[in-house]
C-alpha positions as a Markdown table, in Angstrom:
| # | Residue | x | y | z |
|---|---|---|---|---|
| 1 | Unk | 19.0 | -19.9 | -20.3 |
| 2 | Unk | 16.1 | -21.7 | -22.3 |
| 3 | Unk | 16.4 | -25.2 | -22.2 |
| 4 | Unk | 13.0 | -26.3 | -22.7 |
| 5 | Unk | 12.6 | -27.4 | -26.4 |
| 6 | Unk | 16.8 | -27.3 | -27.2 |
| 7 | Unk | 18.5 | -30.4 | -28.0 |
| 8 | Unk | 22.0 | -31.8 | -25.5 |
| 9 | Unk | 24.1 | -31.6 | -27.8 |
| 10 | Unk | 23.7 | -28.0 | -28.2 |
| 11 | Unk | 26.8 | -25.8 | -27.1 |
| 12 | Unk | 25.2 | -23.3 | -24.8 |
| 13 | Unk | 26.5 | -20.2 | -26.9 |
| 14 | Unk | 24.9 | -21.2 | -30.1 |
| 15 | Unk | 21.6 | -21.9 | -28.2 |
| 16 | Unk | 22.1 | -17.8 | -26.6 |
| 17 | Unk | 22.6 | -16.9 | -29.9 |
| 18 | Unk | 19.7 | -18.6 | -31.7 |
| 19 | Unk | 17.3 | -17.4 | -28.6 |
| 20 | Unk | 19.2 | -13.7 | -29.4 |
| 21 | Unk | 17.8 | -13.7 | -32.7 |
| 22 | Unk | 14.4 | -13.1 | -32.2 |
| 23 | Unk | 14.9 | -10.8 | -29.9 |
| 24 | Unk | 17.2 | -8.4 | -31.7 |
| 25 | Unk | 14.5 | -8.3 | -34.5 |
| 26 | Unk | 11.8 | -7.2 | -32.0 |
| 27 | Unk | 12.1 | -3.5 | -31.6 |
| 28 | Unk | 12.1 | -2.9 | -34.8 |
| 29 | Unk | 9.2 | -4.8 | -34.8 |
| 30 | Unk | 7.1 | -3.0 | -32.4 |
| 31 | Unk | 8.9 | 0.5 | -33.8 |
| 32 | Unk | 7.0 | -0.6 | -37.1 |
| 33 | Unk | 3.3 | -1.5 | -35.5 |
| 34 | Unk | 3.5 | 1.9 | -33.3 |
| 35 | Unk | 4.1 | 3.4 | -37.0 |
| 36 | Unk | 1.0 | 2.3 | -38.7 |
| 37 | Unk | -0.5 | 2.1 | -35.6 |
| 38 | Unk | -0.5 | 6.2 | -35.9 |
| 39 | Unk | 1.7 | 6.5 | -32.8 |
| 40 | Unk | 4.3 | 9.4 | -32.7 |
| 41 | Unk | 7.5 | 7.6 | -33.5 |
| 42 | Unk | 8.2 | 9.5 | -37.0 |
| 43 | Unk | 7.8 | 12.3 | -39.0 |
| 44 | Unk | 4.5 | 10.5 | -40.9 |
| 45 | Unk | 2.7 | 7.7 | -40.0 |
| 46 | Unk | 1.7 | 5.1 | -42.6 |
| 47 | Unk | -1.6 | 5.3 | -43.4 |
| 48 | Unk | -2.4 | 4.5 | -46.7 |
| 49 | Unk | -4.3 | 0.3 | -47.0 |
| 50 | Unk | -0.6 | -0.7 | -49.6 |
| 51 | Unk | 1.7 | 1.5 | -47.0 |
| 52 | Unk | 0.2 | -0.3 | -44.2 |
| 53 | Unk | 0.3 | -3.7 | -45.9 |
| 54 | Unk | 3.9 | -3.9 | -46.5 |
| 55 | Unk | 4.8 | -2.6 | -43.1 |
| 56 | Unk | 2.8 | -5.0 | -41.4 |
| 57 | Unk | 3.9 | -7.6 | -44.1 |
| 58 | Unk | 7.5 | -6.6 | -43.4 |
| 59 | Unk | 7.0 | -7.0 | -40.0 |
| 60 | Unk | 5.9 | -10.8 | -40.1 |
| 61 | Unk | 8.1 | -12.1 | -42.4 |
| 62 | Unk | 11.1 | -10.9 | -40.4 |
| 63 | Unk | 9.3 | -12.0 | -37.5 |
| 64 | Unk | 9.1 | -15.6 | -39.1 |
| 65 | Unk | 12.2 | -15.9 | -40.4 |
| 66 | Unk | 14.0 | -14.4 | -36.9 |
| 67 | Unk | 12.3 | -17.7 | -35.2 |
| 68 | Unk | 13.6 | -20.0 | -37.9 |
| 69 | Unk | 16.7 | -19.7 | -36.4 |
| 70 | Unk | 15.6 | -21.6 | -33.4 |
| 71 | Unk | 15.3 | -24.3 | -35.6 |
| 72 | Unk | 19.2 | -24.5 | -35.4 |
| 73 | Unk | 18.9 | -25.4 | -31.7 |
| 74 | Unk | 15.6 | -27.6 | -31.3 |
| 75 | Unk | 14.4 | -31.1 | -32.5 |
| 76 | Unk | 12.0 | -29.1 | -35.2 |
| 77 | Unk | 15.8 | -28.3 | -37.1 |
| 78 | Unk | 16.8 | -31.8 | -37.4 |
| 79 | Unk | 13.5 | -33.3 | -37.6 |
| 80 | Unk | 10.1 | -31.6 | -39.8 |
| 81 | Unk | 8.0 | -31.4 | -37.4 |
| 82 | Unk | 4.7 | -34.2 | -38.0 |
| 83 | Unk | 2.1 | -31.6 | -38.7 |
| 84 | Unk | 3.6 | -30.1 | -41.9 |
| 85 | Unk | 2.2 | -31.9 | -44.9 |
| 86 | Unk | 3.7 | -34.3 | -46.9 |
| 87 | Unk | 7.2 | -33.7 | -45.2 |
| 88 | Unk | 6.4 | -34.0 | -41.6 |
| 89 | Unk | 8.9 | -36.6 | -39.4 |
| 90 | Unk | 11.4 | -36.7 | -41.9 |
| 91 | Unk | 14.9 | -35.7 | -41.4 |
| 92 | Unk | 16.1 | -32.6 | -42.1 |
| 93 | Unk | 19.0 | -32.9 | -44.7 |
| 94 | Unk | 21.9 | -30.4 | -42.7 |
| 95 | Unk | 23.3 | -28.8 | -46.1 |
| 96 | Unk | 20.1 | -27.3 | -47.8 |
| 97 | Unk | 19.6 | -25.9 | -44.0 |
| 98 | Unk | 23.5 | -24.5 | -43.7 |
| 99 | Unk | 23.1 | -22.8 | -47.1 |
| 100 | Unk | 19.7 | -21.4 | -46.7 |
| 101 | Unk | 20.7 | -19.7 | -43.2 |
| 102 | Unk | 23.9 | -18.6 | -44.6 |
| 103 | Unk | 22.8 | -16.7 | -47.9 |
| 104 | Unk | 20.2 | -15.4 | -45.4 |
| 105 | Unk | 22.9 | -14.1 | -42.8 |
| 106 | Unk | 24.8 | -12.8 | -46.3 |
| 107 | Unk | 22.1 | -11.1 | -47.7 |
| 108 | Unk | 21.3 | -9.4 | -43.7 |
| 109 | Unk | 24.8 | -8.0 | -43.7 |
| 110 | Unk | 24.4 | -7.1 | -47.2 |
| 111 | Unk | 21.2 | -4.8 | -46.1 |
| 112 | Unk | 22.6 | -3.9 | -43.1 |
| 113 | Unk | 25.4 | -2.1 | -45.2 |
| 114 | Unk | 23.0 | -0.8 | -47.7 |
| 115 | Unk | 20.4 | 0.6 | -45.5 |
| 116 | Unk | 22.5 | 1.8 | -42.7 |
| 117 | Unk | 23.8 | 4.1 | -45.7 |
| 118 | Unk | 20.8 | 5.0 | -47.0 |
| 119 | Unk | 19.0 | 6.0 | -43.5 |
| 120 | Unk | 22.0 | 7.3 | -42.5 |
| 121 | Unk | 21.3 | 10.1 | -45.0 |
| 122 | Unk | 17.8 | 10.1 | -44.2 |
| 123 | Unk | 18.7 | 10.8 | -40.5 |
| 124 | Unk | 20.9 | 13.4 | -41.4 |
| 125 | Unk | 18.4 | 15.4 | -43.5 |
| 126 | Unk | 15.9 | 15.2 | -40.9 |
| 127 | Unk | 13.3 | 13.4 | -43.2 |
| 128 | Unk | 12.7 | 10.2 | -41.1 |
| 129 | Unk | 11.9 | 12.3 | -38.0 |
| 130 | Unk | 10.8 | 15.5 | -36.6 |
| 131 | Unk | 12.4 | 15.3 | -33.1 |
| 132 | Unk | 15.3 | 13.9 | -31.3 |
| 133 | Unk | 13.1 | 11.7 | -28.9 |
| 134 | Unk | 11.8 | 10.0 | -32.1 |
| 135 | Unk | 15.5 | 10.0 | -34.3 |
| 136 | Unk | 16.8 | 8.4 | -30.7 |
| 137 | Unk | 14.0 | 5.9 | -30.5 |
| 138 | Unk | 14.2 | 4.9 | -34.1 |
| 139 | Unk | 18.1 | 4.7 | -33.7 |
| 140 | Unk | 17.2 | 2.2 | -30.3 |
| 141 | Unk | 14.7 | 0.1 | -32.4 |
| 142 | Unk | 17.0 | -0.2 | -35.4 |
| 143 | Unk | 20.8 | -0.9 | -34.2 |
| 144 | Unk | 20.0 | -3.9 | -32.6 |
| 145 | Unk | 18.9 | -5.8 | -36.4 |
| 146 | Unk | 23.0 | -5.1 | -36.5 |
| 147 | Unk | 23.3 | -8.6 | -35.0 |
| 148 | Unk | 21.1 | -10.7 | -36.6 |
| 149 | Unk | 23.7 | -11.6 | -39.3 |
| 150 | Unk | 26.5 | -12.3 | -37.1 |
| 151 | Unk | 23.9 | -14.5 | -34.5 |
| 152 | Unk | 22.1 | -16.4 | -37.5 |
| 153 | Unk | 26.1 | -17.1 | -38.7 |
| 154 | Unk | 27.5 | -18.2 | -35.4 |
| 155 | Unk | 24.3 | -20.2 | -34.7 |
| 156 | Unk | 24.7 | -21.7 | -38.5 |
| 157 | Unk | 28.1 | -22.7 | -37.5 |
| 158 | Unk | 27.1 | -24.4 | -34.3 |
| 159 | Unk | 24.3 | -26.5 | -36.5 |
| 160 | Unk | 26.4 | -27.3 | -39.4 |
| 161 | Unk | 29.2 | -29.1 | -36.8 |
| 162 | Unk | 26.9 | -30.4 | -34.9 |
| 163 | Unk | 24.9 | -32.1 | -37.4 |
| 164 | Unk | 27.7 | -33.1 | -40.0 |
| 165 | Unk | 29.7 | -34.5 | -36.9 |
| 166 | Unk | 30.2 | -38.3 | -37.0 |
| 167 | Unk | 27.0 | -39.6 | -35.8 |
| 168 | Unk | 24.3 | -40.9 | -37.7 |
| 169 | Unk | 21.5 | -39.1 | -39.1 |
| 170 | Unk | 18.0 | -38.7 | -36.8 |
| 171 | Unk | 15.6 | -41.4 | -37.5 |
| 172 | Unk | 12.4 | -40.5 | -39.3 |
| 173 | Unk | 9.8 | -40.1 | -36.5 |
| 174 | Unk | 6.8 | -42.2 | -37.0 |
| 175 | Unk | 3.2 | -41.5 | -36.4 |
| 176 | Unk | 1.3 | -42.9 | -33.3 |
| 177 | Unk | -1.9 | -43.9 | -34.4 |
C-alpha cells in the first residue's frame, strides 16, 4: 500500500481509496489519447485541431482533478503546499475542501447516470463502434469511471473526520531561508 507521502493518521481504506482514484480514471484516459492518436478503438477517430483539443483537454482536467483526491490523504490536503503563490504553507480550512470534493463526487454520479444513458443508446445503435473488440474495449475503459464518485466520497468522508476531529489545526509551515 503507498505510504510514502500519506499522513498517520490516515485509516488505511481511505488512503486505498484516494490512491484508487487515479487509477480508475486512467483507462479512459489512455482510451481517449489512442482516439486522437488515430488508433483503432472507435468507429472515427478525432481528427479535427477543436475535436482534438477537447479530448485531450478532457483528458487533463480529469487527470488533474482524479489526483486531487490524494490531497485527502497527504500533508499537501492539510497544508498548501510552499510553492503555490500567495497561499503556499497555510492551512487548508477542512470545510471549503469537504464541499468542493463532495459537489464534485455529486456532480460524477450525476454524469455517470446521464451518460451511462446516453452511451448506452449509442452502444446499442452501433454508432460509437464498428466492432465488438472495440465496443468491449471501450466498455473496459469506461466502467471503471463508475467508482470515482463512490471513492472521492468515502475518501471525503475519511478527510472530513479526520480533520474536524478534536485536535488542533496544522500550523502554518514557515519558509527556510
Amino acid at each position: 500500500m503507498p505510504r510514502g507521502n500519506v499522513l498517520p493518521n490516515v485509516p488505511r481504506w481511505a488512503v486505498l481509496a484516494a490512491y484508487a482514484v487515479p487509477l480508475v480514471t486512467l483507462p479512459s484516459a489512455l482510451w481517449r489519447i489512442a482516439l486522437v492518436a488515430g488508433l483503432p478503438v472507435a468507429s472515427d477517430a478525432v481528427r479535427t485541431g477543436w475535436g482534438v483539443l477537447y479530448v485531450l483537454t478532457l483528458t487533463a482536467v480529469s487527470e488533474a482533478l482524479a489526483l486531487l483526491t490524494l490531497g485527502l490523504v497527504q500533508p499537501w490536503g492539510e497544508v498548501v503546499p510552499r510553492w503555490i503563490p500567495l497561499i503556499g504553507g497555510r492551512p487548508v480550512r477542512p470545510l471549503p475542501a469537504v464541499i468542493a470534493a463532495l459537489l464534485g463526487a455529486g456532480v460524477l454520479f450525476l454524469l455517470s447516470i446521464v451518460v451511462g444513458i446516453t452511451q448506452s443508446h449509442s452502444l446499442a445503435s452501433g454508432s460509437l463502434t464498428n466492432s465488438a473488440a472495440q465496443e468491449a474495449l471501450l466498455v473496459a475503459c469506461y466502467v471503471p469511471l463508475l467508482a470515482w464518485a463512490p471513492l472521492l466520497t468515502v475518501s471525503t468522508i475519511a478527510y472530513y473526520r479526520r480533520r474536524t476531529a478534536a485536535s488542533p489545526p496544522p500550523e502554518r509551515v514557515l519558509e527556510h531561508h
